[in-house]
Phi, psi and omega in degrees: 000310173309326176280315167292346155322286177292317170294011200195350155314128188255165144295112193297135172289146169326166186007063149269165184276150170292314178275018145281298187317324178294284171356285194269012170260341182283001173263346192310189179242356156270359205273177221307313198300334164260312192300318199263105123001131166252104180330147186267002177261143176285147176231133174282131135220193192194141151280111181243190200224146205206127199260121169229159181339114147127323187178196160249155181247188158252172166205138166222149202275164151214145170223158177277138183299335232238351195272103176239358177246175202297140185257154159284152170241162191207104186275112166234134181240150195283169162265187177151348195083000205042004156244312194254172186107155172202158140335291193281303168314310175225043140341318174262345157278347186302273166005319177249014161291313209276307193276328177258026178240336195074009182274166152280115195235140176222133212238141176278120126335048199265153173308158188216175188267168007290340181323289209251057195288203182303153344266026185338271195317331187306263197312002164271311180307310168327263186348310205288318148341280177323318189294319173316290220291295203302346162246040171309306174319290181305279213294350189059050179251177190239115179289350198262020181256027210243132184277132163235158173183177193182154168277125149073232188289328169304314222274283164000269181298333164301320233251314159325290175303305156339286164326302199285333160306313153335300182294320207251001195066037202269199183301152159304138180246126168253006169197113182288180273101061189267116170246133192012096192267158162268130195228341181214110182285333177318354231003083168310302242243119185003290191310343187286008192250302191310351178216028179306338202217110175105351191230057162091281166282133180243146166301338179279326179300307134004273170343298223284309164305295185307331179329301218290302197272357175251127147311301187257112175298347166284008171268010179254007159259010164251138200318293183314343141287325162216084184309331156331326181239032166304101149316337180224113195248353167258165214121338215275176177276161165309143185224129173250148198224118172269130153217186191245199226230299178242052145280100193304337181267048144306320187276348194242000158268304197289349182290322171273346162277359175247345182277314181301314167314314181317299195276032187059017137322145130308096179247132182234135179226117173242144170267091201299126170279087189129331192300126157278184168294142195054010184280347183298341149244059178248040202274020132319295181249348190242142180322302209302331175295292181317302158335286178303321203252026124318318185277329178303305199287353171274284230264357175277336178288307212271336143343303193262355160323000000 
């Protein structure tokens, strides 16, 4: 799959638009909607509207239709690079996190860059955390039982918010939750060379993004942009941290599940084996997928214990 990935990859045409470019990576032939398997529990959802600086985002909740006493919530942001990705993009896996964690899982729509750069997405993902927890009631949620996690740059901003919970004193986190996370916009870290190239995600795509979200390139050394360079990680909630094997962020999730451990987090860290970046929701087809997003939902279970 990885080799017809690459064999059949175009060169984005000169001066397309960032919303044209968004358009045609949501057409794409990887995307969640073919590739990703849909849980067999029916699930509800619903959209609300959540007011932050600036305007409101959406979020939208899911529960099992069957859910009538209080659930754990698990607040998720999407990937995307901090410019691409939606709510609606990634529908199937929320859907099968709601049937096989028993949470209420709710995904943020947080604004994205270049429109909206750092720390835009950061505080919307905060806000969407507050709201969650000051609207337990409505949502039928248990507050002191509530999660954050994300994919890639959602992993970024799960991981981020975590800090800023902390930092303001904010809701209680009973789990972080990083799947193959961005964790150092500096690109620091071996893997971003060792698999810069040919393996789905590239270091140039990587160059392209942070542009888009640092205002400044010296902003790719703040904690809140690469928690990796966090001077201080304790305190912080227990974390389970995926990363994938021939991933350029491999080393810097996994750099960071050792810092954390290193600081008395409880870290639980797996290594997908054979995996690139996003194939861990590739679960139509492949075992190895289906592993992984099996180990998120057991530390989102025992989490929630």
């Amino acid at each position: 799959m990885l080799a017809l990935s690459n064999r059949f990859e175009r060169p984005t045409p000169p001066g397309l638009s960032i919303q044209a470019r968004r358009q045609a990576d949501a057409r794409g032939p990887l995307q969640m909607r073919i590739v990703t398997a849909r849980g067999r529990i029916r699930v509800l959802t619903r959209d609300h509207h959540v007011p932050v600086d600036g305007g409101t985002i959406v979020v939208r909740s899911y529960r099992t239709a069957d859910a009538t006493r209080t659930r754990p919530a698990h607040v998720y942001l999407h990937g995307g690079s901090f410019w691409l990705g939606s709510v609606a993009d990634y529908d199937p896996i929320c859907r099968w996190y709601a049937g096989a964690t028993d949470a209420v899982i709710v995904s943020v729509d947080y604004r994205l860059a270049p429109e909206h750069p750092f720390p835009t997405g950061l505080e919307d993902a905060y806000a969407a955390l507050v709201w969650v927890v000051e609207h337990a009631v409505e949502l039928g949620i248990d507050p002191a039982r509530v999660s954050v996690g994300g994919f890639s740059a959602g992993g970024a901003l799960a991981a981020a918010v975590a800090i800023l919970a902390r930092d303001r004193g904010g809701p209680a986190v009973v789990l972080q939750a990083l799947e193959s996370p961005i964790l150092d916009l500096t690109l620091g870290e071996p893997s971003v060379t060792e698999f810069g190239i040919g393996y789905g995600l590239t270091r140039a795509s990587l160059v392209e993004a942070y542009g888009f979200y640092l205002p400044e390139p010296d902003q790719s050394r703040d904690p809140y942009a690469s928690p990796l360079l966090a001077p201080d990680v304790s305190g912080l909630p227990p974390a389970f941290v995926l990363t994938c094997e021939c991933d350029p962020l491999r080393d810097e999730g996994e750099a960071y599940a050792h810092r954390l451990s290193g600081a008395g987090v409880t870290t639980q860290l797996y290594r997908a084996p054979g995996l690139v970046h996003g194939s861990i929701y590739l679960t139509r087809f492949l075992p190895a997928a289906r592993r992984a997003v099996a180990q998120t939902v057991a530390a989102l279970r025992a989490a929630y214990a």
